[in-house]
BASESE-402244 format. One record per residue (C-alpha): residue in one letter; x, y, z. Coordinates in nm, 2 decimals. Layout:
N
('A' (X Y Z))
...
REM end
This chain:
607
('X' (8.25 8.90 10.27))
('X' (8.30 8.60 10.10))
('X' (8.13 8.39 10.29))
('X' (7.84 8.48 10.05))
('X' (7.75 8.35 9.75))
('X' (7.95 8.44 9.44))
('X' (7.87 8.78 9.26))
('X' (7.86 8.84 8.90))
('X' (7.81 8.54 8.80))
('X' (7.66 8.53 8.41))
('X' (7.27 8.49 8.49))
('X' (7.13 8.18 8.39))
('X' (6.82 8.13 8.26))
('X' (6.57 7.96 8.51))
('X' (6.41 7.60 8.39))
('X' (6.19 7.60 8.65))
('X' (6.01 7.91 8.53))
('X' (5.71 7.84 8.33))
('X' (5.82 7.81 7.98))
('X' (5.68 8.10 7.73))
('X' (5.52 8.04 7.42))
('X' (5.55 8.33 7.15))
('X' (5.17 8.34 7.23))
('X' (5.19 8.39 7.55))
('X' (5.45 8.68 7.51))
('X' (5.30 8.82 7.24))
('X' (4.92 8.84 7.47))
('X' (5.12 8.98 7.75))
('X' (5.29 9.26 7.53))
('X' (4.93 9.32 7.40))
('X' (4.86 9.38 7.76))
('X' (5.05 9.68 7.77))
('X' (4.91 9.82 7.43))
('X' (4.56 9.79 7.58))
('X' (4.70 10.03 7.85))
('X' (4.74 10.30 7.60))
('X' (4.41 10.18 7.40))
('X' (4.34 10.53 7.29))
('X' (4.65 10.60 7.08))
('X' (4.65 10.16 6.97))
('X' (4.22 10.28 6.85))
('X' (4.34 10.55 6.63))
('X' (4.61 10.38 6.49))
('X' (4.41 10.11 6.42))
('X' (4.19 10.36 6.26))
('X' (4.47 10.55 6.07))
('X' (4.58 10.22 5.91))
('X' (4.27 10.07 5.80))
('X' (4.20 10.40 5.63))
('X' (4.53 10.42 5.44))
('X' (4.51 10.09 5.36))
('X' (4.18 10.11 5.19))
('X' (4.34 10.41 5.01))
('X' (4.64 10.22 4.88))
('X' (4.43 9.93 4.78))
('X' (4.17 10.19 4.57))
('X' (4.56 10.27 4.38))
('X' (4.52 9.96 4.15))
('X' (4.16 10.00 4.05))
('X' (4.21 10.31 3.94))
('X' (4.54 10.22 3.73))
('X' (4.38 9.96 3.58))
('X' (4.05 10.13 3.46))
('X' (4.30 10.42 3.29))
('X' (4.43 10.12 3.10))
('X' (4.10 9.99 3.03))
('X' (4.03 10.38 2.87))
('X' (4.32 10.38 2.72))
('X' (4.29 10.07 2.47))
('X' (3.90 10.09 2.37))
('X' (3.89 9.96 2.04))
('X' (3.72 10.30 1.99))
('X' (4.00 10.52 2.08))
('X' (4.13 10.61 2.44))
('X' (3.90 10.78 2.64))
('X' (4.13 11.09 2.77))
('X' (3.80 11.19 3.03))
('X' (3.82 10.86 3.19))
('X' (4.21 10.86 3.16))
('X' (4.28 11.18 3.35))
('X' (3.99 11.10 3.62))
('X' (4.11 10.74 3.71))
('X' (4.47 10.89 3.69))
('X' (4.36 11.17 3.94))
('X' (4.20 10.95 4.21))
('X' (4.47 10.70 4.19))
('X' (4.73 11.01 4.24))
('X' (4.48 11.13 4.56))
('X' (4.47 10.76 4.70))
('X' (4.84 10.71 4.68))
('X' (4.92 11.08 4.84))
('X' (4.66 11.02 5.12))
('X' (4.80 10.66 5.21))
('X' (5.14 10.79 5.25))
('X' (5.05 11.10 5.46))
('X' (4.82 10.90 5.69))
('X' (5.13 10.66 5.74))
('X' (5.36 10.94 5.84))
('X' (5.09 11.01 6.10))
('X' (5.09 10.66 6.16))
('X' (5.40 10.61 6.20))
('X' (5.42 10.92 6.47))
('X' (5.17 10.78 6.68))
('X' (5.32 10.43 6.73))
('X' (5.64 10.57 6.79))
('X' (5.49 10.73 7.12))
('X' (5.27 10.45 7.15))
('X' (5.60 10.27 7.19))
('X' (5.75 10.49 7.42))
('X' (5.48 10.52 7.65))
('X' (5.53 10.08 7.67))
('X' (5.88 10.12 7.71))
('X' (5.88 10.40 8.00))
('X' (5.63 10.16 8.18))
('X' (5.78 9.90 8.13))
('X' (6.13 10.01 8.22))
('X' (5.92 10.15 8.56))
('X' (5.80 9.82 8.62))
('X' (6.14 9.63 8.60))
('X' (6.32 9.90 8.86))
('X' (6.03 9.86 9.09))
('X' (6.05 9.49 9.09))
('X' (6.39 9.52 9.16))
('X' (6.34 9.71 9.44))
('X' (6.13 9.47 9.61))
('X' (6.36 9.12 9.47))
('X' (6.58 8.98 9.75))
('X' (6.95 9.08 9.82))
('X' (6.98 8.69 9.71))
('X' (6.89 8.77 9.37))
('X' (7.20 9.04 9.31))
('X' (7.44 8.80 9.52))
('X' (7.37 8.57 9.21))
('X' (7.35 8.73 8.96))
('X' (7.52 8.96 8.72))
('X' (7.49 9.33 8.77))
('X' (7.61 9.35 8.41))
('X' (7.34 9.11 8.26))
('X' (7.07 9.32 8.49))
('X' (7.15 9.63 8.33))
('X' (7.09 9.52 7.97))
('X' (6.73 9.31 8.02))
('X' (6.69 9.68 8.13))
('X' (6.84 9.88 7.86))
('X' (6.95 9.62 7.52))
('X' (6.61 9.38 7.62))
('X' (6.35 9.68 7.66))
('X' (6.49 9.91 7.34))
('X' (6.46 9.54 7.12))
('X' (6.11 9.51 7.26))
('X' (6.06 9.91 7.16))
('X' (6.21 9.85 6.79))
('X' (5.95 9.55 6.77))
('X' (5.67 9.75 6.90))
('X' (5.70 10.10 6.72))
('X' (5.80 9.94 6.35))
('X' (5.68 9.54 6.31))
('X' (5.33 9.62 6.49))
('X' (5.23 9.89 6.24))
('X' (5.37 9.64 5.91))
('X' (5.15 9.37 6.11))
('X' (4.83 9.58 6.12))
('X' (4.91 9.71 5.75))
('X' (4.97 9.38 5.62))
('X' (4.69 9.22 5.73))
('X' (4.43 9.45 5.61))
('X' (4.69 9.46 5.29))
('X' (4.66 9.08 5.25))
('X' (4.26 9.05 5.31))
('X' (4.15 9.36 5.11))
('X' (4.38 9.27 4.81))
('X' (4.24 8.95 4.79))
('X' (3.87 9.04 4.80))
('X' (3.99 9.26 4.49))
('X' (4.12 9.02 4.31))
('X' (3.82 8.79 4.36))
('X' (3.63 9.05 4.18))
('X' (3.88 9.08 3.90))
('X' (3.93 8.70 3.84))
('X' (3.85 8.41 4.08))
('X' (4.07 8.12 3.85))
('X' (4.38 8.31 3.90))
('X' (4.36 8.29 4.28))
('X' (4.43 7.94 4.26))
('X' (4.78 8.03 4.22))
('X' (4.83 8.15 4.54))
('X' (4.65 7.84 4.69))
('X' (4.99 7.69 4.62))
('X' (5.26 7.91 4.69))
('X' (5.10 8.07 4.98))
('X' (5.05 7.73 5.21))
('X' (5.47 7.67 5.10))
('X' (5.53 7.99 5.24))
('X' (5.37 7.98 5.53))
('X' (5.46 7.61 5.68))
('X' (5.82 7.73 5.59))
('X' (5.79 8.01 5.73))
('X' (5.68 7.79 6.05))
('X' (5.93 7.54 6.03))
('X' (6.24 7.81 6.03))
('X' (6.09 8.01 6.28))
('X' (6.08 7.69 6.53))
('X' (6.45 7.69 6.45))
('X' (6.53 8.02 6.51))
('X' (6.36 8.12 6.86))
('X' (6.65 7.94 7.05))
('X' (6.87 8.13 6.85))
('X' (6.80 8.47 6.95))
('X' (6.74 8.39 7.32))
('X' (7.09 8.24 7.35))
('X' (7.19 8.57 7.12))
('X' (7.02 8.79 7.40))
('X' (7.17 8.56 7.71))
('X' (7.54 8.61 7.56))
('X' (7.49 8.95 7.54))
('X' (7.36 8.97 7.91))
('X' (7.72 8.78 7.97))
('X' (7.90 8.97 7.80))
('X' (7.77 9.29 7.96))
('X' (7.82 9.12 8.29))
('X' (8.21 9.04 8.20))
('X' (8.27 9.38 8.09))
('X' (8.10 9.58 8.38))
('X' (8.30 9.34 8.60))
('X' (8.63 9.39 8.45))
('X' (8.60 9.78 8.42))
('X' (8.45 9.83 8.80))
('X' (8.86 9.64 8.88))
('X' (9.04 9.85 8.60))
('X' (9.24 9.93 8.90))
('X' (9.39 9.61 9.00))
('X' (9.39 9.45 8.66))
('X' (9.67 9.72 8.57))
('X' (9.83 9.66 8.93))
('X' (9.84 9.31 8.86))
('X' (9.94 9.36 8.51))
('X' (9.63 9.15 8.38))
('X' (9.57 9.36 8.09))
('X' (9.63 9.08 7.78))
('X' (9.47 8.84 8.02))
('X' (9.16 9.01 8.05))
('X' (9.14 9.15 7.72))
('X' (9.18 8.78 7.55))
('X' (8.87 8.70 7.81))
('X' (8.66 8.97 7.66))
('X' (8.74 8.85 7.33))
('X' (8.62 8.51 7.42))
('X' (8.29 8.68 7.56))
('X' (8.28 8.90 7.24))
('X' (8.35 8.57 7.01))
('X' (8.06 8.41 7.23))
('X' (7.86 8.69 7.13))
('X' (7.91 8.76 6.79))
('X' (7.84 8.40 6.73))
('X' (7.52 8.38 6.85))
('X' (7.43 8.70 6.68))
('X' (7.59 8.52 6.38))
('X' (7.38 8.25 6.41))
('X' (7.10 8.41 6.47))
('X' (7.06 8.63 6.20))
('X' (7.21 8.37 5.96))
('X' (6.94 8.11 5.95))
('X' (6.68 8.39 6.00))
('X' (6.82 8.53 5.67))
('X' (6.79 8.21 5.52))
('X' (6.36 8.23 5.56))
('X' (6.37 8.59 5.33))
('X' (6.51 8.49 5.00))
('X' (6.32 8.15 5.00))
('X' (6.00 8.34 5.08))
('X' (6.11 8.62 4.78))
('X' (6.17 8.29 4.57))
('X' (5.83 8.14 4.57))
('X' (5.65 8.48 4.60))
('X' (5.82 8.57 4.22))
('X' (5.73 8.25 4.11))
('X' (5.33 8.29 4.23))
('X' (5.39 8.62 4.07))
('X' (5.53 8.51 3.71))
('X' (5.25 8.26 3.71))
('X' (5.04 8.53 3.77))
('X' (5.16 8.72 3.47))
('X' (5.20 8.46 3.23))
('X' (4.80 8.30 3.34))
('X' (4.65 8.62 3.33))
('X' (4.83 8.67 2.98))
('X' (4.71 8.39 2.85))
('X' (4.32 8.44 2.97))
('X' (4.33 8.82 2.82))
('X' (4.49 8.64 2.49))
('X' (4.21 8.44 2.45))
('X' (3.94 8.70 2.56))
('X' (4.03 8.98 2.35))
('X' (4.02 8.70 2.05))
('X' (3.67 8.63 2.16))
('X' (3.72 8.28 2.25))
('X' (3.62 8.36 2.61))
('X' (3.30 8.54 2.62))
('X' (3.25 8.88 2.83))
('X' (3.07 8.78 3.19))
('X' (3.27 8.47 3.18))
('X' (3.42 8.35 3.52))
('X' (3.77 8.36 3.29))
('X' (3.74 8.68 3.12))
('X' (3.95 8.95 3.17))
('X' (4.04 9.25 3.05))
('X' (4.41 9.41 3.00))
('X' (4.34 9.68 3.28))
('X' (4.23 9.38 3.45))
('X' (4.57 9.20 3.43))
('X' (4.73 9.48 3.54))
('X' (4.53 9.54 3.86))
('X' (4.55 9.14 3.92))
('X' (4.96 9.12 3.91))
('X' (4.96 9.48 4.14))
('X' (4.66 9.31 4.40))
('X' (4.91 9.01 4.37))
('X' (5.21 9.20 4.45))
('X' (5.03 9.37 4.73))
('X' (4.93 9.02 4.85))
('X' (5.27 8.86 4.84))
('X' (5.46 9.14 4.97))
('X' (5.32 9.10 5.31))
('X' (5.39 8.74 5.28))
('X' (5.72 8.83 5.19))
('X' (5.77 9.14 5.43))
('X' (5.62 8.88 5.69))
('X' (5.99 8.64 5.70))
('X' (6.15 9.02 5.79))
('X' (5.90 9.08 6.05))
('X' (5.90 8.74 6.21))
('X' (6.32 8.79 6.20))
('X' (6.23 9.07 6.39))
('X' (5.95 8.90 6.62))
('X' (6.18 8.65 6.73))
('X' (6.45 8.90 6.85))
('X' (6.16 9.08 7.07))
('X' (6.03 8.78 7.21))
('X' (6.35 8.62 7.33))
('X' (6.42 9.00 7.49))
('X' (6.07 9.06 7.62))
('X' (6.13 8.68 7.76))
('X' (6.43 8.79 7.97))
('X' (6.31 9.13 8.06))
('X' (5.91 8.90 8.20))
('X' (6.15 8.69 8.37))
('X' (6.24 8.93 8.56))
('X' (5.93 9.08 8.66))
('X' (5.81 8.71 8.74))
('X' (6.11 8.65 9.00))
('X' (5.91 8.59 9.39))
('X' (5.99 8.96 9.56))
('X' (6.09 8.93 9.91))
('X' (5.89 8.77 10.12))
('X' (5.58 8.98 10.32))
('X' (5.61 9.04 10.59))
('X' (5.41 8.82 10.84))
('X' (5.01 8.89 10.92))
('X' (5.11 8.97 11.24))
('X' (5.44 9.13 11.21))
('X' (5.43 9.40 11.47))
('X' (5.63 9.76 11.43))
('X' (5.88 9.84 11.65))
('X' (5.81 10.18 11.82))
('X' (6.12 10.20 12.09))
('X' (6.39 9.97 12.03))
('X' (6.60 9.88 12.31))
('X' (6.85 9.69 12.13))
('X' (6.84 9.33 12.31))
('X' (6.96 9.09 12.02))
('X' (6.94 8.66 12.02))
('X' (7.07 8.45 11.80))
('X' (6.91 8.11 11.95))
('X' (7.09 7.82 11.77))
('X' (7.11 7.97 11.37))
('X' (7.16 7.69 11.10))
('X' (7.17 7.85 10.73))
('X' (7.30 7.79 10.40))
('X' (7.27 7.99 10.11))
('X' (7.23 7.67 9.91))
('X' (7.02 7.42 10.05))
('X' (7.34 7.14 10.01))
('X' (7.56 7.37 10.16))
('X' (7.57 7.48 10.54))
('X' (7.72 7.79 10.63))
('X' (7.64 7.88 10.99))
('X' (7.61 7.52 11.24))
('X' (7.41 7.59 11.52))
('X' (7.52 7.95 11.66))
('X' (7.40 8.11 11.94))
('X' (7.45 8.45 12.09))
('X' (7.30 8.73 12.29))
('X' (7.39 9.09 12.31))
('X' (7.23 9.30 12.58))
('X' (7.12 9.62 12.51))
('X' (7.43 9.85 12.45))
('X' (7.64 9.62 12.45))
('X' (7.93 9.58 12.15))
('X' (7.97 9.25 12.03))
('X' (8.29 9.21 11.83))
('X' (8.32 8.90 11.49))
('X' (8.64 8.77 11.40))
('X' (8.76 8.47 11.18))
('X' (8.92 8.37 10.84))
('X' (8.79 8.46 10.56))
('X' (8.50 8.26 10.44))
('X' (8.41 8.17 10.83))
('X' (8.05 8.31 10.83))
('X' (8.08 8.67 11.00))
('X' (7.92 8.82 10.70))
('X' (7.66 8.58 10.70))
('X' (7.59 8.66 11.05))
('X' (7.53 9.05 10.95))
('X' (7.29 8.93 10.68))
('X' (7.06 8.72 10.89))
('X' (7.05 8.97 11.16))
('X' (6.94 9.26 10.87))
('X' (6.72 8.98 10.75))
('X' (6.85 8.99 10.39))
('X' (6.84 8.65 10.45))
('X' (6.61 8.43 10.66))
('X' (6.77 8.11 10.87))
('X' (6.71 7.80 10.84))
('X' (6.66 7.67 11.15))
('X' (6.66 7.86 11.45))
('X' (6.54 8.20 11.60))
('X' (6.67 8.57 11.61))
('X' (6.50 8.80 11.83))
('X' (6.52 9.14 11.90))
('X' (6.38 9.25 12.22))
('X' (6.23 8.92 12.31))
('X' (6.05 8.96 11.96))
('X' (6.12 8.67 11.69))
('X' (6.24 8.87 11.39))
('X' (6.05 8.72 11.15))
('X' (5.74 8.91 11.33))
('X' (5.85 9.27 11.28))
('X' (5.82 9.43 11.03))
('X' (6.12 9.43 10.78))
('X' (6.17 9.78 10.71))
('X' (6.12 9.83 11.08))
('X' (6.39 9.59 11.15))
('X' (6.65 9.70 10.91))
('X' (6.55 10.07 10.98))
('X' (6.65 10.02 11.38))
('X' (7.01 9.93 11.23))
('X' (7.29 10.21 11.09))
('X' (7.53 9.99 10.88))
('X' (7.90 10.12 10.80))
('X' (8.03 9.85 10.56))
('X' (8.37 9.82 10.40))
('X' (8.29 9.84 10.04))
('X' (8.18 10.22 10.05))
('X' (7.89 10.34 9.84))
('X' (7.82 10.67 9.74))
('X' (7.60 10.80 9.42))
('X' (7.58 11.07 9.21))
('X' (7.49 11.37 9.41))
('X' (7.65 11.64 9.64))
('X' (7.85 11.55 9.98))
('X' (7.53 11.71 10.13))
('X' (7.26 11.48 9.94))
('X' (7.48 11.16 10.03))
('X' (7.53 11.28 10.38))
('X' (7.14 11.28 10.43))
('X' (7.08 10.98 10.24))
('X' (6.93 10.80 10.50))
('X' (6.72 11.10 10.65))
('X' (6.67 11.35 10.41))
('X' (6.49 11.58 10.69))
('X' (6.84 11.66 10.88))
('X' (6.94 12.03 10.86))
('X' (7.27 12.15 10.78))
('X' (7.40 12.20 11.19))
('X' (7.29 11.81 11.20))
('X' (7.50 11.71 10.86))
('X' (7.78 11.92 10.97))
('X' (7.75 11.77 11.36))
('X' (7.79 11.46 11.23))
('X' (8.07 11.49 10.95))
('X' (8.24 11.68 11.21))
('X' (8.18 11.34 11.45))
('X' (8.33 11.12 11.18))
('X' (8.62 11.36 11.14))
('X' (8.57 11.50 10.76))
('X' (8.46 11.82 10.83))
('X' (8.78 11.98 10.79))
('X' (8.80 11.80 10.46))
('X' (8.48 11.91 10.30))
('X' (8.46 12.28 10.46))
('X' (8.82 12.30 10.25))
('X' (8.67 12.22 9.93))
('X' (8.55 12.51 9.69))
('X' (8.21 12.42 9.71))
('X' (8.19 12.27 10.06))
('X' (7.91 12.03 10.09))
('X' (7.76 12.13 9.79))
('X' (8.06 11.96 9.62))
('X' (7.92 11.72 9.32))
('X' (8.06 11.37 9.37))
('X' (8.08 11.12 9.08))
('X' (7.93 10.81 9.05))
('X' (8.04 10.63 9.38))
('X' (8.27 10.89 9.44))
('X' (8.55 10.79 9.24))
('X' (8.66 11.22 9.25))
('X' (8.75 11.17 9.60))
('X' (9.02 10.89 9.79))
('X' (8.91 10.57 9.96))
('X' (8.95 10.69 10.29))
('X' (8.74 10.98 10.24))
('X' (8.46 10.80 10.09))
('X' (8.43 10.58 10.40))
('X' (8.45 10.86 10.59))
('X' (8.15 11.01 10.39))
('X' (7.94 10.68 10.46))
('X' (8.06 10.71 10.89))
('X' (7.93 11.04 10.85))
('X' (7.61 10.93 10.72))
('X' (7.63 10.64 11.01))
('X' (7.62 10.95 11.28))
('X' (7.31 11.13 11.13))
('X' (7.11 10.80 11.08))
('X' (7.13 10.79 11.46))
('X' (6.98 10.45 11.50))
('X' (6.97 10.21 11.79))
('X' (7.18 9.94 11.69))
('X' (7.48 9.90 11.44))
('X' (7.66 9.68 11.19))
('X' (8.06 9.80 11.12))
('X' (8.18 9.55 10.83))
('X' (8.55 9.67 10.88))
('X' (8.46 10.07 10.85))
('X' (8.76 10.16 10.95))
('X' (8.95 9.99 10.65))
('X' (9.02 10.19 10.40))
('X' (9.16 10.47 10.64))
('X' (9.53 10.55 10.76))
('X' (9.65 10.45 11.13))
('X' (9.61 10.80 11.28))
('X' (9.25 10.86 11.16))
('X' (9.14 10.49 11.26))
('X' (9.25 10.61 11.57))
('X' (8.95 10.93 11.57))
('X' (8.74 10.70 11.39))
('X' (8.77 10.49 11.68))
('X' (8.71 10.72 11.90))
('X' (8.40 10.86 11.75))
('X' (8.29 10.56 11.72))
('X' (8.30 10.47 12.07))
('X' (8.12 10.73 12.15))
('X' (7.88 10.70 11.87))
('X' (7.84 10.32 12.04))
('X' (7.74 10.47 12.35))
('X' (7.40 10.27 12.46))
('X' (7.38 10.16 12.14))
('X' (7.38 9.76 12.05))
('X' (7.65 9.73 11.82))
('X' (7.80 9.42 11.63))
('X' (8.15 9.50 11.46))
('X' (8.32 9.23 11.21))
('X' (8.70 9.38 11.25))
('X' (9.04 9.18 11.12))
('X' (9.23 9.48 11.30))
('X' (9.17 9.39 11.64))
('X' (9.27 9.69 11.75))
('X' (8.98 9.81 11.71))
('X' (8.79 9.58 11.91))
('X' (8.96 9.56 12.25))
('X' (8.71 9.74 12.42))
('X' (8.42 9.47 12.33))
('X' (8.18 9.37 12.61))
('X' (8.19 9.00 12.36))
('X' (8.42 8.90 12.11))
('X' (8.30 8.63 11.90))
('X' (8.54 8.38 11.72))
('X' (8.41 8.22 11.44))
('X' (8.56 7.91 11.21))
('X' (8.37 7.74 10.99))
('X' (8.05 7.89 11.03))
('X' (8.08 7.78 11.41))
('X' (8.13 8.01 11.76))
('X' (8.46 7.85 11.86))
('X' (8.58 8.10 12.11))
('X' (8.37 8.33 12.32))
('X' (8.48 8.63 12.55))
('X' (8.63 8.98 12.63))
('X' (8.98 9.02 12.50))
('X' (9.17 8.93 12.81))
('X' (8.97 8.62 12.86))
('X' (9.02 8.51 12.48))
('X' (9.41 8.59 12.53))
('X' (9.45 8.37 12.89))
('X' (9.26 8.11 12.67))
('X' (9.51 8.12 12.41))
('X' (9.35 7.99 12.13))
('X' (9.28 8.11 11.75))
('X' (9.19 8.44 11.86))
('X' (9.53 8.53 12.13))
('X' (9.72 8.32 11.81))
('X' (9.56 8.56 11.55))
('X' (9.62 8.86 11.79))
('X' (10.03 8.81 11.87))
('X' (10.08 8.77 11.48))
('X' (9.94 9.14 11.46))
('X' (10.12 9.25 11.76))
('X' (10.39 9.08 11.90))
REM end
């Protein structure tokens, strides 16, 4: 099968695709919030509300101070009340929060399931071009590391960005109240921190995607390597592939270095100027209470101020600036979730497969005529794989592919499933071109039996059905005992209620394929495609395989890509291919008289 285009490749980011803006992420996360606009209303509601409680804190602190040095003695009434409320408002913000905090966790969750949803569905329906180039490995974690980076963003950062908004405005309506000169303070630091703030996170967003595409590599290399654990011990490839996945790992690491250094760097530079607003703060409003409480600034002055007053103006201020400062932490963490909700839109924006045609037809009873009238296709559009091929294979008839590795056999199999489409030419089944039937139609009227076996999670019975799920248990025995593995299962403890592991690894190679011929019988579809099915198998069941088989290919339009050509002596066609071309056509004993590639390729097997 290597005639395709190279698996598990790293995934590579798309410059074609239109380019995201942080804006444009962040509106289509928002999206997804409206979804759930119930829960997003009430915690919208919950945080104004202990906001405007943790903001009434202050006021109350400072008025006890204000009671407590009257030049008439402290005024213990007005102490305990203003110490009371402030108690209340503080108590109130923080159990609202833990409600808060609840509700945007499921808020979160609720995004994440549907968004996870969304991704598998779109998988679904993405061409088989898509996984042939592209990294299972880096799939899974746009899925998994990609979504739970989006859900960390979601369920803490949005509640610290609704909180510190309403944080930031209400403190400083307060302290315009309490003293209008010293808000000129922050008309300095605050612009600093914010075009720094700009300018470091413009440096940063490449940072985390690369951070987030190494990742997706590095998951790629290591599912890779651990699905051939097998023959990298055979080979003895252990140090060799381990120093690889170091290199991947280094890779990784240093982007995640890099990323979360110079996103560090924005914090204590933010923390510097927000101490230095707030030491100004102390020192001006110091000085203004100095010169009131001397007299030399009048009461109902713009500048006067009392002491309770300072206090509440350097809290307000702190309240004001720790958002500003909090803001570098969230933005760290912004930039993480949009360079992973990025990868994971990417995704979701890839072109599904094709539709079907407005006038693609179904097909009710398939006969099984097949035509392959002069197929030119590439999987690259500089790189020709197939060179004008034509064949035809009446109905019932077995045609039989052979050829070196890399010649195009595969490729054949593909178009005819229509995984892929050609690029020039016409396939028809049953005088109809394929691409006006229906797709599931067409793929549905083949049973395929490939080499590379694939079983899931799920009992012998379950995986036996897979492809109708309406059989009864006569039917899956029928055919297991067609594909010669009902001895095998009815000898198990469990029979075929015996639990297989993911793709079967509990059972041997032989078996497995065995399991998937099995499935082949019960499918009982009109036409099929065996990509060397009987492979994996010993001599002496190939030979009841074979068998089977031949009666399983009874008035059924089979094609049959074999290197053992054993197997394929009984062909009505055989069809040599070399370099993506039909070089010899025939029945055995014609392609033997010939003797060309194909009665060369058969002597070095038998003779």
């Amino acid at each position: 099968m290597t005639d395709k285009p190279l698996t598990n490749k790293p995934m590579t980011d798309n410059r074609s695709t239109k380019k995201r803006d942080n804006r444009g992420i962040m509106l289509r996360l928002g999206g997804y919030i409206l979804k759930q606009w119930p829960l997003f209303l009430l915690a919208v509601i919950l945080t104004l509300v202990s906001n405007q409680m943790s903001l009434l804190g202050p006021r109350y602190s400072g008025a006890a101070i204000d009671a407590i040095s009257l030049s008439s003695g402290v005024d213990f009434g007005a102490v305990w009340d203003s110490v009371i409320k402030m108690i209340v408002c503080y108590a109130g913000s923080a159990v609202i929060a833990y409600f808060l905090s609840v509700i945007m966790v499921n808020l979160s969750q609720r995004i994440v399931y549907t968004m996870r949803r969304q991704i598998f569905e779109k998988l679904n329906t993405l061409p088989v071009g898509y996984f042939d180039t592209n990294a299972t490995g880096d799939i899974i974690s746009r899925i998994s590391y990609d979504v739970d980076t989006v859900n960390t963003s979601l369920s803490n950062d949005l509640v610290q960005v609704m909180t510190s908004i309403y944080t930031v405005v209400g403190s400083l309506v307060f302290m315009w109240k309490i003293s209008r000169p010293m808000i000129l303070i922050f008309v300095v630091t605050v612009p600093v921190s914010v075009l720094f703030t700009r300018y470091r996170s413009k440096k940063v967003r490449p940072l985390f995607s690369a951070r987030s595409r190494k990742y997706g590599e590095l998951n790629g290399y290591a599912e890779e390597m651990l699905s051939g654990s097998a023959s990298i011990r055979a080979y003895g490839r252990q140090d060799v592939i381990s120093g690889r996945f170091n290199t991947h790992n280094d890779e990784a690491m240093g982007a995640f270095y890099n990323a979360e250094y110079n996103a560090s760097l924005l914090f204590p530079t933010i923390n510097l100027i927000n101490n230095v607003s707030l030491s100004l703060v102390a020192i001006f409003g110091g000085i203004l209470y100095m010169y009131s409480e001397n007299g030399l600034i009048q009461a109902g002055s713009v500048l006067f101020i009392t002491l309770g007053g300072v206090a509440q103006f350097v809290q307000y201020s702190r309240k004001f600036a720790g958002p500003i400062n909090e803001f570098s932490n969230i933005l760290h963490e912004f930039q993480s979730a949009f360079s992973a909700a990025e990868r994971v839109f990417r995704v979701l924006d890839e072109a599904p497969e094709p539709a079907d045609a407005a006038d693609a037809r179904e097909m009710a009873q398939v006969k099984g005529q097949v035509e392959l009238d002069d197929i030119t296709f590439g999987y690259k559009k500089d790189t020709t794989i197939l060179h004008n091929v034509s064949v035809t294979a009446k109905p019932g008839q077995m045609i039989a592919i052979v050829g070196p590795t890399g010649a195009g056999k595969t490729t054949i199999i593909n178009l005819l499933m229509r995984f892929y489409d050609p690029v020039s030419g016409e396939i028809r089944v049953d005088g109809a071109p394929s691409l006006k039937i229906r797709r599931e139609d067409l793929r549905r009227a083949f049973t395929m039996v490939l080499q590379d076996t694939w079983l899931f999670h799920g009992t012998i019975f379950e995986n036996i059905v897979y492809g109708r799920e309406d059989a009864t248990m006569e039917e899956v025995r029928a055919a297991a005992k067609s594909a010669k593995i009902d001895g095998y299962i009815e000898s198990l403890p469990d029979g075929y209620d015996t639990l297989l592991s993911d793709d079967g690894v509990n059972i041997s190679k032989g078996q497995r394929q065995l399991i998937t011929i099995a499935r082949a019988f019960l499918s009982d579809a009109p036409m099929l495609i065996l990509d060397e099915a009987t492979s994996n198998v010993d001599s002496r069941t190939e030979i009841q395989i074979q068998e089977a088989m031949n009666g399983l290919m009874q008035g059924r339009t089979s094609f049959v890509i074999a290197h053992r050509l054993s197997t394929i002596q009984n062909a009505d066609t055989i069809l040599v291919v070399r370099g993506g071309e039909i070089t010899e056509q025939g029945t055995h004993q014609e392609l033997l008289r010939q003797g060309g590639f194909y009665s060369t390729l058969y002597n070095s097997q038998f003779v």
